[in-house]
Structure formats: C-alpha cells, structure tokens
C-alpha positions in Angstrom: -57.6 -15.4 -27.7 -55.1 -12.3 -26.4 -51.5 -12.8 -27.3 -49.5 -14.6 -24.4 -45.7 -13.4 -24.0 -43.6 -16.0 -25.2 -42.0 -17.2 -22.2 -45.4 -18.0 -20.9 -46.4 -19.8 -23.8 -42.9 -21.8 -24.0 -42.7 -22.7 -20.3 -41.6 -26.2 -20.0 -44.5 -28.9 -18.5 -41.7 -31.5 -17.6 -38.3 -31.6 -16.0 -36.5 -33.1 -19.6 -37.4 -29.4 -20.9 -35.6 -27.3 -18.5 -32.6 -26.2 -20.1 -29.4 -25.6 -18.4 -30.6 -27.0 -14.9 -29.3 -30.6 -15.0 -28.7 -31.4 -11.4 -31.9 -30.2 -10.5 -34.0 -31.8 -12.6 -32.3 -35.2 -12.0 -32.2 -35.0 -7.8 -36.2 -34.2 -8.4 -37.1 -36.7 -10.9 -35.2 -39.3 -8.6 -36.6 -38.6 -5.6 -39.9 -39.1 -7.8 -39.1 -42.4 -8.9 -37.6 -43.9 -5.9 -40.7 -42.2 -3.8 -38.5 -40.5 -1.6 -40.2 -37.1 -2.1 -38.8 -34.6 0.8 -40.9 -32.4 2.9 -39.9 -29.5 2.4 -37.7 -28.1 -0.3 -35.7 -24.5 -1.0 -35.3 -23.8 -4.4 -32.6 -20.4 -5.2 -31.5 -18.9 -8.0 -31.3 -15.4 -10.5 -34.7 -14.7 -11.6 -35.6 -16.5 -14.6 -33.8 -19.3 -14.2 -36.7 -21.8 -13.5 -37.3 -22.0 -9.5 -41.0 -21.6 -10.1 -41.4 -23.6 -13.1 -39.5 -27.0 -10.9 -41.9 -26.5 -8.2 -45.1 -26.6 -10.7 -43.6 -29.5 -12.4 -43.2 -31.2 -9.0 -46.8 -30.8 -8.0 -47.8 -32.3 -11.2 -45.9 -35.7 -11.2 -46.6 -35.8 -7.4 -50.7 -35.7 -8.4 -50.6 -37.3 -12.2 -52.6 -39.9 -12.4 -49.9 -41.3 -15.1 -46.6 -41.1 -13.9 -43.8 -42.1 -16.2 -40.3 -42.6 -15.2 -40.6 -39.4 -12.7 -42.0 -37.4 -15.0 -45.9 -36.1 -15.6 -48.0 -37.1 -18.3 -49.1 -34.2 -19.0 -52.6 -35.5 -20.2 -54.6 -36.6 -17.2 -56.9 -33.9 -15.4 -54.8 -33.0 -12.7 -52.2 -32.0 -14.9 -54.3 -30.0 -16.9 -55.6 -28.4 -13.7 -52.1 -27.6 -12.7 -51.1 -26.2 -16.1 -54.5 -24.1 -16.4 -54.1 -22.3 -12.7 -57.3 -23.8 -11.4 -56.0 -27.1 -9.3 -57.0 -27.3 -5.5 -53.5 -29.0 -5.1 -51.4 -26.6 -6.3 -51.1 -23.6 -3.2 -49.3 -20.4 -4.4 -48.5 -17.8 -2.4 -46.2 -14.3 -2.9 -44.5 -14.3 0.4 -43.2 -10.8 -0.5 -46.6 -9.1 -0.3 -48.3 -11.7 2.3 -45.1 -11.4 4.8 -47.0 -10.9 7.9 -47.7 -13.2 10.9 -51.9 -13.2 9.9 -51.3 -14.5 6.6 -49.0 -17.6 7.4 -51.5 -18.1 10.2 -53.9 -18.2 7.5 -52.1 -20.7 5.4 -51.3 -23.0 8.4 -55.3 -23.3 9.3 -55.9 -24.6 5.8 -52.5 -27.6 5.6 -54.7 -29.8 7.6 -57.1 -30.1 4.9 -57.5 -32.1 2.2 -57.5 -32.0 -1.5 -58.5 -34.1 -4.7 -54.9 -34.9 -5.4 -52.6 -37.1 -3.1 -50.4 -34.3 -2.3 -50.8 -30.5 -1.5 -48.1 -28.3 -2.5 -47.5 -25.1 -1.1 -45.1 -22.8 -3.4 -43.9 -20.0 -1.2 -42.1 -17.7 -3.8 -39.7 -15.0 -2.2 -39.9 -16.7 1.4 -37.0 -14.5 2.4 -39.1 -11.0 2.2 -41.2 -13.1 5.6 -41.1 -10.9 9.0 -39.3 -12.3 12.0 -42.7 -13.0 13.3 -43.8 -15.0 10.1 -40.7 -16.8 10.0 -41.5 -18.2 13.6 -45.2 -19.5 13.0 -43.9 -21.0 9.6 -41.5 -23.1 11.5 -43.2 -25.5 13.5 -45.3 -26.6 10.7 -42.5 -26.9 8.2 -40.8 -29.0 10.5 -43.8 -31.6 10.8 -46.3 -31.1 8.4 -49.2 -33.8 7.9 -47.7 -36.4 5.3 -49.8 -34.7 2.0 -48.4 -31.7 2.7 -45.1 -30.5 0.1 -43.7 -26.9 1.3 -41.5 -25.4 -1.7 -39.5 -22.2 -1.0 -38.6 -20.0 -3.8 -35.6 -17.5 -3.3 -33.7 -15.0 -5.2 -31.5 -14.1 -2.2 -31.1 -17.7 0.0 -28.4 -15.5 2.0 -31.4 -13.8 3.9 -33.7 -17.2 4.6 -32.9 -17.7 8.3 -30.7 -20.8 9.3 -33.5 -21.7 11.2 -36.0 -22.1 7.7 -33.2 -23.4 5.5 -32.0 -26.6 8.1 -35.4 -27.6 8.0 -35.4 -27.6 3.8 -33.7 -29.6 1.2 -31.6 -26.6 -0.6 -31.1 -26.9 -4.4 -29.7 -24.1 -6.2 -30.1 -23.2 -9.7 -27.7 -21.2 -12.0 -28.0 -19.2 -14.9 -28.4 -21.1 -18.1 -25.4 -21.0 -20.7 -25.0 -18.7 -23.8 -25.2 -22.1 -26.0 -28.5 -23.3 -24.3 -29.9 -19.7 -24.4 -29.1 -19.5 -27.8 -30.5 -23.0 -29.0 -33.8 -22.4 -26.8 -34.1 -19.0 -29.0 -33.9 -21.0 -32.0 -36.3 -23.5 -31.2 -38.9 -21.0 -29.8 -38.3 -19.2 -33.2 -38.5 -22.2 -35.2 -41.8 -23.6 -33.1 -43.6 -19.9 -33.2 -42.7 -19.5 -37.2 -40.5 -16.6 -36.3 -38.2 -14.6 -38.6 -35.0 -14.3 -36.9 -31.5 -14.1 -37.8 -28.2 -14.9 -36.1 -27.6 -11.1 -35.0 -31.2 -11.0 -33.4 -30.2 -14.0 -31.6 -27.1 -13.0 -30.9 -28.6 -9.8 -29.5 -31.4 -11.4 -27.4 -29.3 -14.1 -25.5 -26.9 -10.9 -24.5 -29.5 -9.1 -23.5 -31.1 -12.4 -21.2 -28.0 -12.5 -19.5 -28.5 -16.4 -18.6 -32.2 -16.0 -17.6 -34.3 -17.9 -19.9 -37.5 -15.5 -19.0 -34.9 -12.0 -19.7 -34.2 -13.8 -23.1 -37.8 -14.6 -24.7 -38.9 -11.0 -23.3 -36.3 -9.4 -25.5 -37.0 -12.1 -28.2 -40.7 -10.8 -28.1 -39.4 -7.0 -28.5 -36.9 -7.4 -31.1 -40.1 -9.5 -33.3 -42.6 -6.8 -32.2 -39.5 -3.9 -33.4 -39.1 -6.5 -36.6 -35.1 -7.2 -36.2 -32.7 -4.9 -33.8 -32.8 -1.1 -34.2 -31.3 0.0 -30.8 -27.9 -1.9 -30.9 -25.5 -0.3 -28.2 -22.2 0.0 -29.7 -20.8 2.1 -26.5 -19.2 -0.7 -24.8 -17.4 -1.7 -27.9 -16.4 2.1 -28.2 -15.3 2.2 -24.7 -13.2 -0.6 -25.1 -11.6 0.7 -27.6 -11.0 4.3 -26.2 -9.5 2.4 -23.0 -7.1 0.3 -25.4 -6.3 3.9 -27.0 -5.9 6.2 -24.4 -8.3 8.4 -26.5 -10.7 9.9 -23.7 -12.0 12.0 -26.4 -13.8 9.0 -27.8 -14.9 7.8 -24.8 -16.6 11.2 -24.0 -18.5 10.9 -27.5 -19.6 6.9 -27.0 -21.0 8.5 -23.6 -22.8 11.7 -25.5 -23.8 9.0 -27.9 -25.1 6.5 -25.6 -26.8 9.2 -23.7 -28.9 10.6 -26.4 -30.6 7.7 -27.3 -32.0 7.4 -23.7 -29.6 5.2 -21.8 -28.9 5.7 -18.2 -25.1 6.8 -17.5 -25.2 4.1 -14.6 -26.5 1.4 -17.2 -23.7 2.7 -18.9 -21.0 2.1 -17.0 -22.5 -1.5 -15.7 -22.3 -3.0 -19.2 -19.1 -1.7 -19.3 -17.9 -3.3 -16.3 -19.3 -6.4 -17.9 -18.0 -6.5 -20.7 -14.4 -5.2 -19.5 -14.7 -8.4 -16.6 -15.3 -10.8 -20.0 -12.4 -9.4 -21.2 -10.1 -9.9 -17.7 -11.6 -13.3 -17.3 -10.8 -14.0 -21.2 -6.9 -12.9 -20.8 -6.9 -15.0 -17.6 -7.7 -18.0 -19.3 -11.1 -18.1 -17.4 -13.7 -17.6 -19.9 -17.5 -17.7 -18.4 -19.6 -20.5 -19.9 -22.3 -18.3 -20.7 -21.0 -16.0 -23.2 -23.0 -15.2 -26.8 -20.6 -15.4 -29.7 -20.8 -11.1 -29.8 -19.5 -11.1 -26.2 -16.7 -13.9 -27.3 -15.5 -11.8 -30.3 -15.4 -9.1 -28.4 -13.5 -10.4 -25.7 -11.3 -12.2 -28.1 -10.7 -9.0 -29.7 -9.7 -6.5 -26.9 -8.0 -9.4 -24.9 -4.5 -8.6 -25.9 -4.6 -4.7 -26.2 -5.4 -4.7 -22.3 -3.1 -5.4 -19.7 -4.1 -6.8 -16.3 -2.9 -3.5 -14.8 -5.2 -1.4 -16.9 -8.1 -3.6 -17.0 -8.5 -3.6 -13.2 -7.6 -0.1 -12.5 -10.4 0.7 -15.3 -12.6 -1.8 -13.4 -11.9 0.0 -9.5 -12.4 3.8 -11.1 -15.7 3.4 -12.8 -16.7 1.0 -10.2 -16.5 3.4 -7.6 -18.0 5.9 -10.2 -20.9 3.8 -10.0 -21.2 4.2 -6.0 -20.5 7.4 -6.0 -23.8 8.3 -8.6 -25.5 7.8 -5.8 -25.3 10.8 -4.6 -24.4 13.0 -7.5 -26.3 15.9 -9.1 -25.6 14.9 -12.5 -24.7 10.9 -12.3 -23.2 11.5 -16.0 -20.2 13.8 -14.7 -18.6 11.4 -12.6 -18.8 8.7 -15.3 -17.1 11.1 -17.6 -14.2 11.9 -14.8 -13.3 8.0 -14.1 -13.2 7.7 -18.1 -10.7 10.5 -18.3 -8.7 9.3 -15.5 -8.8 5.5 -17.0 -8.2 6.7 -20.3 -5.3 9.5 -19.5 -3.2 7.9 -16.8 -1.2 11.5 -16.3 -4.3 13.0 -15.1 -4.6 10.5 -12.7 -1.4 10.3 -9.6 -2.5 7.3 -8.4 -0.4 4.5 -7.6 -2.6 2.1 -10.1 -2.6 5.0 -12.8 1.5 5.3 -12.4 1.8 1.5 -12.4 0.1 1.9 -16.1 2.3 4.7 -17.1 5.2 2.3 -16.2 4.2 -0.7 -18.2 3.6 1.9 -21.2 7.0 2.7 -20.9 8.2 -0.9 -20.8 6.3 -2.1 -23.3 8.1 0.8 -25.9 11.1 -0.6 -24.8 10.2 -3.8 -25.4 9.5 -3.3 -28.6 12.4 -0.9 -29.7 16.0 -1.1 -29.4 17.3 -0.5 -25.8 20.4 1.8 -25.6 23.5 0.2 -25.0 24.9 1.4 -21.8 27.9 4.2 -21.8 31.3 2.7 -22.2 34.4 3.7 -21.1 36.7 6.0 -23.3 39.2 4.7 -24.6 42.6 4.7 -23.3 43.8 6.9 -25.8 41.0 9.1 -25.0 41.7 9.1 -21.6 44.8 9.8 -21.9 44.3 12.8 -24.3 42.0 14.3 -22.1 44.0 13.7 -19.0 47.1 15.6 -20.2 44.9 18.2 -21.7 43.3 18.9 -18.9 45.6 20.9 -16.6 45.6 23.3 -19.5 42.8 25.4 -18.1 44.2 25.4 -14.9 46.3 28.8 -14.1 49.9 27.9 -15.8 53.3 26.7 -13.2 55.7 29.1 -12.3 58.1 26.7 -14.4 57.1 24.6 -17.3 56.5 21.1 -16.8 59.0 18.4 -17.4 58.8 15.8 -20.1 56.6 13.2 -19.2 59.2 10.7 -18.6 60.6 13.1 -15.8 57.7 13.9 -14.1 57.2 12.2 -10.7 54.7 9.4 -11.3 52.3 7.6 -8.4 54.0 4.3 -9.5 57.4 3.6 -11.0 56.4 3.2 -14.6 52.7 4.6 -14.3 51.7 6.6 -17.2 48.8 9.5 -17.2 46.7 7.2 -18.7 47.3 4.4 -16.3 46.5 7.3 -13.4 43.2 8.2 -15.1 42.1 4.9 -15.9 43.3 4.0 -11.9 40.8 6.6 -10.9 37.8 5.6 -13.1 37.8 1.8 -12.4 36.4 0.4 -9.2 38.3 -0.4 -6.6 38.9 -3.7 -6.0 39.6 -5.5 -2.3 42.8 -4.5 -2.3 42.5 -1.2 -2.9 43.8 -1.6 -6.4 45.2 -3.8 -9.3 45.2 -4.1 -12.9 42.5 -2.7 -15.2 40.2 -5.4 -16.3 41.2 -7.4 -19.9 38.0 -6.1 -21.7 39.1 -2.9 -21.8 41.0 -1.7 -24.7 44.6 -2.0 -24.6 46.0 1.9 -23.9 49.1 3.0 -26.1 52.4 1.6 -24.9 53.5 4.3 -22.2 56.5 6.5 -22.8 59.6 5.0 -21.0 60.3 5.1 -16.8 63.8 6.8 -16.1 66.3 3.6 -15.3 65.1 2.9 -11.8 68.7 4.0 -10.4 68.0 7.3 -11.0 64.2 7.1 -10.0 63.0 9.7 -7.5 63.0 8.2 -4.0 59.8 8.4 -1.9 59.6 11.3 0.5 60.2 10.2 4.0 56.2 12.3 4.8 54.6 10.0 2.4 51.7 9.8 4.5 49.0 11.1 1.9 47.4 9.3 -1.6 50.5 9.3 -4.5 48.8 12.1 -5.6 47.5 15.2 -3.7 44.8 17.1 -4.1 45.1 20.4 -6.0 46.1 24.0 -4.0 42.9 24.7 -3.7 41.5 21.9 -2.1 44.4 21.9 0.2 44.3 24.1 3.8 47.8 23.2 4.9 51.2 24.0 3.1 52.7 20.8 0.6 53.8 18.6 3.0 56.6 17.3 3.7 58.2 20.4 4.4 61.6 21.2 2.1 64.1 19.6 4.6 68.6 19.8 4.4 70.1 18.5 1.4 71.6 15.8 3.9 67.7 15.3 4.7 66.1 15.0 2.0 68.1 13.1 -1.1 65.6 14.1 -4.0 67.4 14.2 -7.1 64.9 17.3 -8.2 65.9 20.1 -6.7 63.2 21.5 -7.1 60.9 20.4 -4.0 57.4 21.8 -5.2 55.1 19.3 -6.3 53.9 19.0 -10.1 49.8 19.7 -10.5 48.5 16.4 -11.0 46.3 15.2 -13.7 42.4 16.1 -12.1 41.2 12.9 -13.5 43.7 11.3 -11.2 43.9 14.2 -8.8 40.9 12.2 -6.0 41.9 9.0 -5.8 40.3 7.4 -2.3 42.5 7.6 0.7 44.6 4.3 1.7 43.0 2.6 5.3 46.1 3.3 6.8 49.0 4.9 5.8 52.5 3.0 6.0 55.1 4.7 7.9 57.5 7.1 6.4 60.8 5.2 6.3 63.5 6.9 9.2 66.1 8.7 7.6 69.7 7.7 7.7 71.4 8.4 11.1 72.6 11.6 11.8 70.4 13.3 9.8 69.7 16.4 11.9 68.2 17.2 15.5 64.9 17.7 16.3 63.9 21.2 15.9 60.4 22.5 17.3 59.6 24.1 13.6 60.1 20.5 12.7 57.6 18.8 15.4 55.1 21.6 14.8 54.7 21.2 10.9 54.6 17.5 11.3 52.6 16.9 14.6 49.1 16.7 13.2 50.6 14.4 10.5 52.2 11.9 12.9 48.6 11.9 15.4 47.1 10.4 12.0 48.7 7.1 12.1 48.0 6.6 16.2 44.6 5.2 17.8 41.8 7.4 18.4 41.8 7.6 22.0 45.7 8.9 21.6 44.7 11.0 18.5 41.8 12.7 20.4 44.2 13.7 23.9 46.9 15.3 22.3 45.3 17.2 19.7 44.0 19.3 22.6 47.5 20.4 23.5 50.7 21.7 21.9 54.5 21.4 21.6 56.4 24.3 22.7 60.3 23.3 23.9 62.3 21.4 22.6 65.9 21.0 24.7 67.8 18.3 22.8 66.2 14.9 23.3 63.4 16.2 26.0 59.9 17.5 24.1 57.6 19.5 26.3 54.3 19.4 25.5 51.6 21.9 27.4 48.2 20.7 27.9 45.5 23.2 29.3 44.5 21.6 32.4 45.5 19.3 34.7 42.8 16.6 34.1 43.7 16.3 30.2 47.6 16.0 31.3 46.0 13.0 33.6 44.2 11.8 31.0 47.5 11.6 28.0 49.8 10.4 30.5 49.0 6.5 29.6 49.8 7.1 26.1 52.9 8.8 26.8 54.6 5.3 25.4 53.0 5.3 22.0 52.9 8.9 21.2 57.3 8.2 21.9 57.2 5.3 19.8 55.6 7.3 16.9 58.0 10.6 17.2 60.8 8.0 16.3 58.9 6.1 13.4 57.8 9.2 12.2 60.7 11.8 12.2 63.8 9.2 12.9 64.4 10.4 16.1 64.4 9.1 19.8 63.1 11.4 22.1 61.3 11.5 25.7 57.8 13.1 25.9 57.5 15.9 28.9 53.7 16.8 29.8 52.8 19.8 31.6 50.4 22.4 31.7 50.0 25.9 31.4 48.9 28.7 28.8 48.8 28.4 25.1 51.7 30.3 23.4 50.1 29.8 20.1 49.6 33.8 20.0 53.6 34.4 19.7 54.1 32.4 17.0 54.4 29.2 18.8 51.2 27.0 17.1 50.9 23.3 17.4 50.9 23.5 13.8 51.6 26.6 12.0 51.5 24.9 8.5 49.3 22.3 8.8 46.4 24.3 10.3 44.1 22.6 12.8 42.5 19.6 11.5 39.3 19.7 9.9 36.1 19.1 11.7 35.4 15.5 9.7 38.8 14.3 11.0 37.9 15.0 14.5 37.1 11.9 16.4 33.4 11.4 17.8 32.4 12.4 21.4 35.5 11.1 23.7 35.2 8.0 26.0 34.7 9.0 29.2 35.2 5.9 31.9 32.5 6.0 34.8 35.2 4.9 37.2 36.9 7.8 37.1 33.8 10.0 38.3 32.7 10.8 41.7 29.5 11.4 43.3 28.7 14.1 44.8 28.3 14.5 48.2 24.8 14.9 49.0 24.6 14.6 53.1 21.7 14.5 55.0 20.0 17.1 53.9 16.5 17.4 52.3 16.2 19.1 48.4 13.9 21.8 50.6 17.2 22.2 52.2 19.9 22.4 49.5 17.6 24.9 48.0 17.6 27.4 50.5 21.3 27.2 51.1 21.8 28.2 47.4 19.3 30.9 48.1 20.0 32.5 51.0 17.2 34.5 52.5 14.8 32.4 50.9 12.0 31.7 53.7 10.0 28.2 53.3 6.3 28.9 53.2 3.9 25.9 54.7 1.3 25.2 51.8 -2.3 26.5 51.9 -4.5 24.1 53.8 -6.5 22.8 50.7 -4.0 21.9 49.3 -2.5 19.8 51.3 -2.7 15.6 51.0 -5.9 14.6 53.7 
C-alpha cells in the first residue's frame, strides 16, 4: 500500500478526537443526542482547523447504525463507507471550482432522491467562491430542503458568504488549535507511528503549523522524511536582536543570510512581524494561547529590551515595507531600507523614529546621575564680581568714593544686596527680601548716620539706578538745579556708574511724584519746563500724554505758560486736559501756573525745542494709534447728485459715453 501523509492517516473518526475545537464538537454531538439536527449548517475557520473533518463526522453519526451517546461507532457499514469515500450519503462538492449556476442546478435535481442511509449530507466546501447567480438557485432549497436532506457549508472567509446564505444556516466557527494541543497531538502521532522525534523537532513543527493541525503533521512528515531539522531559520531571532541593538549592520547580514538559503524577503519580513507582535502582546500582558515554548522564550527574552514605542514603529515600517514589495523591482531593497530606518532612528525624521530617539535619551538619564540644576553664586561671589565689574568700563573722571559714600538705591543697600536684587524674581510687589535658602551675604559695610544721608532728588522719576551713558539718549536727569534748589550734600551732581549687575532693574508701574520743593525755591524758567516736559507727560494718562507731545512750550511770562500746537484741531483736541496737565506742572516742578494754548509754527529750529535734553521720546513709549470719537466727524455732503456725476465735475471735459448696445442689460 502507497504511503498516506500523516494527517490523512491521523484524521479523527469522532468528535472526542478533535483537538482544540471544544464548543463545536459539543453543540454537534448535542444536537445529535437530543435529535435536534439543523438543516443547514455553516462551518468557518483557518484551513486546517477541522471544518471538513466535523461535517464527515456528522454524516456518519447521522447514518450509523450504532449510535452512542452522539457519537459514531465507527464499525457498522455506513461508517466504513463514509470513512472509505465510497458512501451514497455522503455528497461532496468543491464549490470553488463548481461555482456556476449549472452545477448547483445539478445538485438540486438530485436532493430529492433518496439514499441507503437516513440522511443525505451535502458538504459544500468554499461556498463563498459561488457566483451571484449560484448563490440565488442555492437559496430556495437551503431554505426548505426535503427532511433527509443535511446542507453543510464550509468557509475559510464567512465575511464573503452572502447574508442572505448565512441567515438561513446555523454558523459555528472554529479557531486555531493551541500550541499545547498542537504539541501533544505531535507527540501522540509520533508515539502511535513509532516516530523518532525530539522536543526541538516538535518544537519546530507546532511553529511552523501555526495552529492548524493539517500545517503541523505536513511539517512533522518533512522534518521525519529530512531525519530531524536542518533548515532552522535563526533570522527573526537575529532581527530581534539587531532591533534591540540598534545594529542595522546585523540586520543586513540575518537578511543576506536568510536570503541565501532560499527564503523570500516578503516571508522574511512576515515572520518577523510575527514574532515582533508575540513580543508586543508578551510586554502587554497579552500573551496568545497558541504559542510553542521557542516562540515563549523568545518573547520572554526580547520583551524587556523593546519598548512599546519601538516595537510598533518597527511593526508600521516593515509593514508598509511589505505593501510596498508589491510593486518593487527588487522586493529585498525595501526590506533592507525599513530595517535601516527601524534600526537607526537618526536616519529616519519621523515623528515615531524621534519619539524613539527621545526615550533613548530618557532612559540614559534614568539610569545615570541627572545634573543638579545651576545655583546661584554666592553672595560673596556676587558681590566680588559686582564691584569688579565696572573695572572694564572706561575709568570716571574722578575716582569713586568709598563704598559707604556712594549713593545707594536703598538706605543701607550694599552692592551685593543690588546684584542679588536684580537676579532674584520679582515678587508681587515689585520687590522684598531675598529668599532664606540663599546663603547669608557678608555683613555690609556701614550706611552713613541717616542725618547725613543723601536726600532723594526731587526728578526721581526713573528706577534707583539708571541705565549706563550709553544706553541713555537724554542728558542725566534731573538737571543740576540752584544750591537753594537742590540741597544735595555732594556737590558733585554727576551720577556714579552703577554696578551692571544692578544697572537693569525693571521699571516701577508708576513712578511716585517727585516731592515739591520748599517755597520760594525759584521761578519757572522755560529751560526748566523744556528739560523736564517729556518727564512730567510720563506720569499723566495716555489720552493727555499722546496731545501734548505733539506740541511745544515756548513762553514763559511769570505764572502764564504758552504752549503752541500746530493746528487748530489738536489745540481743540488738548483743551479738556488743560486741568490735569496744570495739576501736574505744580506736582511736578512746585510751581502753580496757568496753561495758555495756541497755535502757530514750531520754533524748535532757534533753539527753542520741547526738549532740548531729553530728546523726543522713543518710538516704544509712543502711545498706540490715538482715539478718535465718531461724534466728532461729519459726513460729507453728498447732494443729489449721481457718482456719474461727481465724476465728471472732478474731471472737467470729461464727456459720458452711452455703452455699446451688447452690452447693455436686456
């Protein structure tokens, strides 16, 4: 006798030997027992997973002459028949080759008949490769068929069986069979056929089967024919490991290697998919119940040397690698490219391939010492640095005073309180104490007795400290006043070059108004009200500010100040903050005085600026575009007349032409 393949010899004769297929086998076998044996059935599944096998079992308990408990003898004639090919009750037919309208005609002429059996099966294998047309004639009959008629679908893709086929069907699907069950029916088989195999070849075969029971004896019968496994593919596990080591170089050889003995670059990169999905479904904490105990240590191994990140950025480049084969002249190139790109993430600018760059990064930073963040100098430091630092400036005319004579922001304010002032924070209030964590600066040299403490200038309207000359486009402000004017105990009036640490502190919200200086202190002179006229427009509202900084002061008679505007409708527009601008001339230079508006020409080019020392004011300190009150605008007066007409009266001559007659409206 010729040698039978062993999954022919080993297919199971009853529903207790189906492996793997539980809740089929028990739905058939009761339906059996309790004689409530359906029409029609659809039966769908992966290939090799038994769809065919239920539906031979079924036509054998439904015609045994011996029933037991739902299950076939096995012994009686029909059974033999059934297992030998040769029974009249027992209808096969390949759907995928006899598709057409003719053949199921065919078949339906011959259900009315009867048969030596109680019940005729029909086993319709691939029912979903039937033509529309097929699929009609088929229907009426499966709906109704005569009561010895059985109608089993077989089906690899149920998806594509027509609702109308599959509500007319009991559907029972059937799964791929588990590693464990796989494995144990490769160890009986081996056992029953006196086969030499070892764990490895097992291990090798139930990979191979993939869950199908027919995939797994096939490849049982090579590696016995071969006599143990001499093609085992170690490129996935190469691959892997190239992946977890950024070492494209490897993977490029596990390709070359994989590729000389034989194996298709696309095969290539499927098993790698599957394996690299074991290994995502592993670190998920979703292992697949049909893994072989190579898949599981291999999985268990590369598990935590993957990230989630990498894996499926590794699974989306060689995934699309694989589409894109399609269509390639070499299919091998573009799996070597999505290795590269997987395996190098800087040849890659992907967002996926940075994402991975990123959590490289983190993870060395996990796992080495993180450096502490940059701490302030010390005081000492600070204060080193801060009196050092005007060295490299160009040297005063006159050397500076001691440090406890110099004029400090703050009575009692040391250099190092000024720098440490200017590198903390702000707080709310636009200042306070450093914080306590900060190391405590050396105790600073001793204020002058407050009695003899310089006095704040009455122009104080600036930060304690002003910016350097160069940063400066106006002349040191205040300007030097009278002796009677200005008290200062320094004779000197020139200001000190500040410490540059301190020399930017931000500006106040709002600066306080210079104190008035003691009665009698002089008359209002128009040098005066020119230097300090920009100054005092800082403190006042923005509509006032914005008016008279287009104008000027030019005379001053005693308590009366004229002040020349350009044009009459700017004098209009300053006249309602004639109050405020009075009030502020008194706050600001001690002085009552009434505010005369006028206008007329600029006499700026004889010497008479708005502000010969304090220059005009800088473009960032203008205010936005001015306010402009619709009320006071007036229409303008368009009269009867037509555009047509209020063109030609600003051309005259112009002659109105009547438009060509197609193109005028019908």
């Amino acid at each position: 006798m010729a040698y039978q393949s062993l999954y022919r010899r080993y297919r199971p004769q009853k529903f207790s030997e189906m492996r793997g297929q539980e809740h089929v086998v028990k739905a058939l076998r009761n339906a059996v027992r309790e004689d409530r044996v359906g029409h029609a059935y659809l039966l769908s599944g992966p290939r090799g997973t038994g769809k065919t096998t239920a539906a031979r079992i079924l036509a054998k308990v439904l015609n045994c002459e011996n029933p037991q408990d739902g299950e076939p003898d096995g012994t009686c004639d029909s059974c033999l028949s059934i297992e030998a090919g040769t029974s009249f009750d027992l209808h096969e037919l390949d759907a995928a080759s006899n598709n057409k309208v003719d053949d199921i005609r065919d078949l339906l002429a011959k259900v009315a008949l009867g048969t030596p059996g109680r019940t005729k099966v029909y086993l319709l294998d691939e029912v979903h490769m039937l033509t529309s047309g097929a699929e009609n004639a088929l229907l009426k009959t499966l709906e109704e068929p005569p009561d010895h008629v059985v109608f089993v679908l077989a089906t690899t893709e149920p998806h594509k069986v027509v609702p109308t086929i599959r509500s007319r069907t009991q559907q029972l699907e059937l799964t791929l069979i588990g590693a464990d069950d796989i494995a144990q029916l490769v160890r009986d088989v081996a056992a029953d056929a006196g086969l030499d195999v070892d764990e490895t070849a097992v291990g090798h075969v139930v990979k191979t089967g993939g869950g199908s029971a027919r995939d797994t004896l096939s490849a049982l019968d090579q590696v016995v024919a071969a006599g143990g496994v001499t093609n085992a593919d170690t490129s996935t596990a190469d691959l892997l490991q190239a992946l977890a080591t950024n070492d494209a170089a490897l993977a490029m050889q596990a390709i070359e290697a994989a590729a000389e003995r034989g194996v298709d670059p696309r095969r290539i990169g499927e098993r790698f998919i599957d394996a690299l999905r074991t290994v995502f479904l592993v670190k998920m904490g979703s292992a697949p119940p049909r893994l072989s105990e190579p898949e599981r240590e291999l999985a268990d191994r590369w598990q935590g040397e993957l990230s989630p990140a990498t894996i499926t950025r590794s699974l989306e480049t060689v995934g699309r690698s694989l589409v894109d084969m399609r269509q390639a002249p070499d299919p091998r190139i573009d799996l070597e490219v999505a290795f590269v790109r997987i395996c190098d993430p800087t040849t890659d600018s992907g967002v996926a391939a940075l994402t991975a760059r990123i959590e490289a990064l983190e993870a060395q930073l996990a796992g080495g010492v993180v450096a502490a963040a940059p701490q302030a100098a010390p005081a000492a430091d600070v204060a080193a640095e801060a009196n050092a630092a005007p060295a490299a400036a160009p040297a005063p005319a006159r050397a500076a005073p001691p440090a406890e004579e110099r004029p400090m922001a703050k009575p009692g304010s040391s250099p190092a309180d000024v720098a440490r002032a200017a590198l903390r924070p702000r707080s709310a209030g636009g200042g306070g104490a450093a914080p306590a964590a900060r190391a405590p600066a050396p105790a600073p040299a001793p204020a002058a007795p407050a009695e003899t403490e310089p006095a704040p200038r009455p122009a104080a309207a600036t930060p304690s400290a002003p910016p350097p000359p160069s940063m400066r486009n106006d002349a040191p402000a205040p300007a030097p006043a009278p002796a009677a004017e200005m008290p200062e105990p320094d004779p000197d009036p020139a200001p000190v070059e500040p410490d540059p640490v301190a020399a930017a502190p931000e500006p106040t919200p709002a600066p306080a108004p210079a104190p008035a200086p003691a009665a009698g202190g002089g008359a209002l002179s128009l040098q005066r009200l020119q230097e300090g006229w920009n100054e005092m427009l800082d403190g006042q509202s923005t509509k006032a500010r914005a008016r008279f900084l287009a104008g000027e002061v030019q005379v001053v008679d005693g308590d009366v100040i004229t002040f020349v505007l350009p044009i009459e409708a700017q004098l209009k527009r300053c006249e309602p903050f004639v109050g405020e601008i009075e009030s502020a001339i008194q706050s600001h230079f001690g002085h009552a005085a009434s505010l005369r508006l006028t206008t007329g020409p600029s006499l700026s080019d004889g010497g008479g600026s708005a502000a010969p020392s304090g220059g005009a004011p800088e473009a960032s300190n203008l205010p936005a575009d001015d306010e402009v009150d619709i009320h006071d605008l007036t229409d303008a007066d368009m009269g009867n007349s037509s555009v047509v007409d209020r063109i030609t009266d600003v051309f005259p001559g112009a002659e109105v032409m009547a438009p060509p007659r197609e193109l005028r409206n019908p």
